[in-house]
N, C-alpha and C positions, 0 to 999 in steps of 0.2 A: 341661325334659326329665323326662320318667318313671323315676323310680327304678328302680335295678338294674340299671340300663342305662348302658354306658359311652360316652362320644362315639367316634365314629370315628376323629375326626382332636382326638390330648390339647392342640396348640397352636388349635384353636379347639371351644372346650367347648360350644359353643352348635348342634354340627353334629349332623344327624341321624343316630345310630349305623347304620341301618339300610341296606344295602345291596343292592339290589332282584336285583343279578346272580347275588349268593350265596345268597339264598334260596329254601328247598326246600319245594315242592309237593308233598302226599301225597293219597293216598285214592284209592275207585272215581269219583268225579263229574269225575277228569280222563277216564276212558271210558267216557262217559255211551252210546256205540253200545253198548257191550261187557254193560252192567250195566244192568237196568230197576229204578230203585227208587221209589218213592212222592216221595221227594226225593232227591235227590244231592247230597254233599257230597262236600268236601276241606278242606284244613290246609293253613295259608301257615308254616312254621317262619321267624321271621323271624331272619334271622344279619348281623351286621355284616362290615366288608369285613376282617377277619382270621381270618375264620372260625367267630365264636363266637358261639353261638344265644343269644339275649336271653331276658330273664326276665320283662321287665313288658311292659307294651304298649309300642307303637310313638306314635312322636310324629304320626306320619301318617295320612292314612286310605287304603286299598287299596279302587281301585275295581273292581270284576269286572263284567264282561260275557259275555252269551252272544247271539250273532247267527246267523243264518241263517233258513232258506225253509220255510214249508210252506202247506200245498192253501189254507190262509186268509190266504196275505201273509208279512210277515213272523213268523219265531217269538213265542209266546206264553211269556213266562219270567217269572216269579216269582224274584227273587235276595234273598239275605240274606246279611251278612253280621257274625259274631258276637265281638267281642272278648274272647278266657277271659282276659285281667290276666294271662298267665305267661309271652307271649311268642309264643300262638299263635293264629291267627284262623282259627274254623270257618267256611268257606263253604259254604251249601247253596242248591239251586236247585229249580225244580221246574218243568217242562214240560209242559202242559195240550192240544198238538198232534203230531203228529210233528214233529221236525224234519228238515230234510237242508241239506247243505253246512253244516255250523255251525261256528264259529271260537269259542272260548274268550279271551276276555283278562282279562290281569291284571295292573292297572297300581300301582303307588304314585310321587308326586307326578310324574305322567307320564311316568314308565319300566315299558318289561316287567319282568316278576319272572321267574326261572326262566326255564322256554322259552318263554314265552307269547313270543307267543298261539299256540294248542294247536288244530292245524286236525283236524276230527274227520272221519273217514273216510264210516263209515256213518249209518242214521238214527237218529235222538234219538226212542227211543218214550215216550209218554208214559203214567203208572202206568193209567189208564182203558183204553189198548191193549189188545185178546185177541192178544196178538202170543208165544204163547208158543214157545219153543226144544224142539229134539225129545228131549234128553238134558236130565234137573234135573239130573245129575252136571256137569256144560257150566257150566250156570248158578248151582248155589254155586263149581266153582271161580273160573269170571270174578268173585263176587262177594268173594272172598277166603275163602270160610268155611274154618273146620277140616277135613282130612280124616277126624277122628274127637273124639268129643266123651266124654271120660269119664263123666260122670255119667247123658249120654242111654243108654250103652251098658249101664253098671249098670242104671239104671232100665228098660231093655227086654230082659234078658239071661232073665230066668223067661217073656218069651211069646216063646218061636221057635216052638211049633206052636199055635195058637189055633183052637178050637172057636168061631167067633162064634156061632151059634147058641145053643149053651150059655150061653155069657156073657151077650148078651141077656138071655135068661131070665132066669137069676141075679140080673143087675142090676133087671129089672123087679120082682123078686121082693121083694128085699132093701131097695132102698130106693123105698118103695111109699107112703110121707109124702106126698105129693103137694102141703100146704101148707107142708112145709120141707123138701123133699130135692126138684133136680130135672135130668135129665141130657139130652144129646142121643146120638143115633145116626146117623153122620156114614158116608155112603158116596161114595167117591169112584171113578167108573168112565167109563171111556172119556174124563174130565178134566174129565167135568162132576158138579159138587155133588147130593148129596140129601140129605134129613136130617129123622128123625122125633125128636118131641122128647115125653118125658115128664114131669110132674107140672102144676102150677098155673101156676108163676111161671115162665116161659121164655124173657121177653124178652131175655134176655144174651145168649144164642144169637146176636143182631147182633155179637155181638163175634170169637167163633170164624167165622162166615160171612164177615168182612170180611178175614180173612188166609188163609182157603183158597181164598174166588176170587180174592184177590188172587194166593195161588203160581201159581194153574191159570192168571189171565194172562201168567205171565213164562216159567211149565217143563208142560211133560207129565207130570204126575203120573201116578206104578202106580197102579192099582187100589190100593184101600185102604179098610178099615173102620174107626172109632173110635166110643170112644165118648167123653165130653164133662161132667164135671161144672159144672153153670151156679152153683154154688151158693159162697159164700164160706167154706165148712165141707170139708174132705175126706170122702170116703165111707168106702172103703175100709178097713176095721182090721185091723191085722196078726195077727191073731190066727185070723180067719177061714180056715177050709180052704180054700176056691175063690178063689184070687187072679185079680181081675177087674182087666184092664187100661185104668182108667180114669184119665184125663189129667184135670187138675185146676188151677186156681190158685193154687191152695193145699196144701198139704203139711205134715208133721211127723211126727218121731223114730216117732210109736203108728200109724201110717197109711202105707197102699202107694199111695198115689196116686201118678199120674207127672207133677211138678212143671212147668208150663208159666207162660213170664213170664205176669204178670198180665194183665188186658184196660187198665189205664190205661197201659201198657205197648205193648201191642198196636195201642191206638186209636193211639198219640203217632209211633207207625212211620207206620201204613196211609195216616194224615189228616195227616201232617206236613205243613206249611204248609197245609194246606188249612181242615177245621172242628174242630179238634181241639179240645178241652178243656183238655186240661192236656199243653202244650208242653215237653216232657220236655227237650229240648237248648236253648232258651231262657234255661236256669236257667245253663248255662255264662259267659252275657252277664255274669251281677250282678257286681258288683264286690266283690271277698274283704274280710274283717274280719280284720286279722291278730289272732293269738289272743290277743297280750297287752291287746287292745282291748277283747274281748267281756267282757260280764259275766258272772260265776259263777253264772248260772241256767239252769233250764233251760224250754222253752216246748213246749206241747202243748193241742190243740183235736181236737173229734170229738165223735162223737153217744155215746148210753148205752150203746151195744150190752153191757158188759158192768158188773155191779156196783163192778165195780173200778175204773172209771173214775168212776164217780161218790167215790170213796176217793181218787183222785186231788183232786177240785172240796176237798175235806177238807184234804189237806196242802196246796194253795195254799191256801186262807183260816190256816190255821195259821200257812205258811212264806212270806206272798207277795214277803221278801226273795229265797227261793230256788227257786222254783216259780208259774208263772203259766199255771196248767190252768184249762181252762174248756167248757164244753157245747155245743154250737151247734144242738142238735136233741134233744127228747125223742121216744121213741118205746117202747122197752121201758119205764121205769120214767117211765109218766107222771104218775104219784100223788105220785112224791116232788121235780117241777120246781118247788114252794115252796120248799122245803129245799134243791136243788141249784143253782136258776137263779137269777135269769134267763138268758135264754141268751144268747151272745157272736155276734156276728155269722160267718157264715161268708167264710172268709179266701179269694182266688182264688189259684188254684198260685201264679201269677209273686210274688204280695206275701207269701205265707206264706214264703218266704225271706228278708223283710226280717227279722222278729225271729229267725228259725230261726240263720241266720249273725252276728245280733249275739251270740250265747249262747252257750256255751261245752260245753252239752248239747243234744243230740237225743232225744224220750224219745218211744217208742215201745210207748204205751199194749194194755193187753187188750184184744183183741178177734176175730179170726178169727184162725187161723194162715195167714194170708193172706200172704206173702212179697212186700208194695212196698220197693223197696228202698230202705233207712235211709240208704242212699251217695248215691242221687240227686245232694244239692245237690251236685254236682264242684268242688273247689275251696273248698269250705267245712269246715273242721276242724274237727270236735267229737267229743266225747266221746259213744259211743250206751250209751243206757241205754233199755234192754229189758223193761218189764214184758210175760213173756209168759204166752197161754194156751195151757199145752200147751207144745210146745216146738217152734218155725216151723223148716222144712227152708226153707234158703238155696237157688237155682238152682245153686249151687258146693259144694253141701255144706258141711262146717264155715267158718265164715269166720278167717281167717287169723288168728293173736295179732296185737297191736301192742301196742305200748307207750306208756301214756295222755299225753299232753302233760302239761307240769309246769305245777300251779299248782290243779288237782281240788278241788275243794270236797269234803271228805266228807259233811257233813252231806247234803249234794246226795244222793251213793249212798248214803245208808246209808236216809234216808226211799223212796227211790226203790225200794230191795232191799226195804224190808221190805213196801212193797204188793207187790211181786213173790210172796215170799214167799206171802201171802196168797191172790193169786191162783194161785198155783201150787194150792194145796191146796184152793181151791174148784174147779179143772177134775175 
């Protein structure tokens, strides 16, 4: 039996604690007619038969199914389902047809859970659909979102009347680099996309394009203009008279940009289950390191983008009991890959969490104030250490205090703080 977990029945300890009748089903992918998403998901909260939600896994496996009709036979489904170690299993699915008549089930060792099976009313569209609803207000509440978002409202509270014309300008003006600054001009009218793009390097633009057709298939967008920074660098400086309302990936403390999640963020929604790269909710699978396991070091790979990072390659050769940094691409400083390299191979998302969660730090090298979030691995505890450039605006603004786990290496922070230091004063 899985630790943390009590038997159902204490005169025979060998029983499965898990009780299919008591356990509770959450999320939108129980109303998959209601809610169009690129994948749908829910949460099995697994509770034994007295009521109390379990911590670890289940001894069992839950099988899910989704069945019913469409124009090609039977539905086309894609299921997964994901063990987070604490007691809860993400189910996500993805539909590649319409469906109609579909039934939900969800069994463990061949009993319903909750109310399964979950007969679904209308049809199951699937994320490729142009099948969008007449109200977006309709379709984030069906989706659950907030009816208000603090920091979007701060962040857009200086343009309630905008001059786009003017800002245009401004922006073609200002940042006019063409081989390092480069932005798009996003018009959205009558629900369909258009968009001129400026400078050199523009191909990211695939990024922004794939979640604005994607809203325009789910909801009726207003009219609407934006503009688009492609670039891993903020534009905008707060210093500047003319506040240009540009939406960016990146953010920080000196810069007005209006902070939008990142594009590996962005792709991991739109292509979930589909061709995605880096499978953002996959990482919930890994199995936890509890912390008195991990070792007192901390791990970090990446290209040169800034000097500081090669100052990093420096303290692991010095500390490589407490730091194990290393290169995996030259490209700014190619003159000095004798000195720096060889280079270490580049790690794939899903395995860069095998050393990330055996270590006791996450260290979060210079380089763009590009905001990936340091939280990702879910369920993996460590201690983040921050060398930044500049100072990275969070999507949440400040991130919350905590209080570090017992057991911190100083030496750990105190090399770590002083290349911070450093790069602080070369930005």
């Amino acid at each position: 039996m899985a630790s943390g977990n009590l038997p159902a029945d204490p005169a025979d300890p060998g029983a499965d604690p898990v009780d299919p009748a008591r356990c509770r089903l959450t999320g939108p992918g129980l109303r998959p007619d209601e809610v169009v998403l690129p994948a749908r998901y829910f949460f099995i909260h697994t509770v034994d038969r007295h009521g109390n939600e379990l911590t670890s896994s289940p001894d069992g496996v839950f099988e899910v199914s989704l069945s019913g009709d469409s124009a090609r036979g039977p539905c086309h489904v894609n299921m997964q389902t994901l063990d987070r170690h604490d007691g809860t299993v993400m189910v996500r699915y993805r539909v590649f047809v319409t469906c109609r008549n579909a039934v939900l089930r969800v069994l463990y060792r061949g009993q319903h859970v909750a109310d399964s099976p979950y007969k679904i009313d209308g049809p199951i569209y699937a994320e490729e659909c142009p099948c969008p609803v007449d109200s977006l207000e309709d379709w984030l509440a069906s989706a659950g979102c907030p009816a208000s978002h603090p920091q979007i409202e701060r962040d857009l509270r200086p343009y309630h009347n905008v001059d786009f014309d003017g800002v245009l300008a401004a922006a073609t003006s200002q940042f006019s680099h063409a081989g390092s600054q480069s932005f798009c001009n996003y018009v959205v009218k009558d629900n369909q996309l258009h968009r001129r793009c400026y400078g050199k390097y523009v191909g990211f633009h695939i990024f922004m394009d794939a979640i604005l057709l994607s809203l325009t298939r789910k909801a009726r967008l207003p009219d609407l203009e934006l503009l688009i920074n492609l670039g891993d660098w903020p534009l905008v400086r707060s210093e500047k008279q003319l506040a240009l309302p540009m939406f960016s990936w990146c953010g920080s403390t000196e810069t007005d940009d209006i902070v939008l999640p990142t594009y590996e963020l962005t792709e991991a929604s739109v292509e979930c289950m589909g061709r995605v790269m880096l499978d953002m909710l996959s990482v919930q699978s890994k199995e936890h390191v509890p912390w008195e396991q991990k070792q007192n070091m901390s791990f970090w790979r990446g290209r040169d983008s800034r000097r500081e990072r090669l100052r990093l390659v420096d303290i692991s050769r010095e500390r490589p009991d407490l730091v194990d940094a290393a290169l995996t691409h030259f490209f700014f400083f190619k003159a000095e890959e004798k000195t720096y390299g060889p280079t270490q191979p580049r790690i794939s998302f899903f395995d860069f969490f095998k050393p990330v969660c055996a270590q006791r730090y996450r260290l979060s090298a210079c380089g763009a104030p590009r905001f990936v979030s340091i939280h990702s691995p879910a369920g993996c505890p460590a201690a983040d250490l921050l060398q930044t450039a500049g100072s990275p605006r969070a999507l949440e603004g400040e991130p919350t205090p905590v209080t570090p786990p017992p057991g911190l290496n100083p030496t750990v922070i105190a090399l770590i703080s002083a290349a911070a230091v450093e790069c602080r004063a070369d930005s």
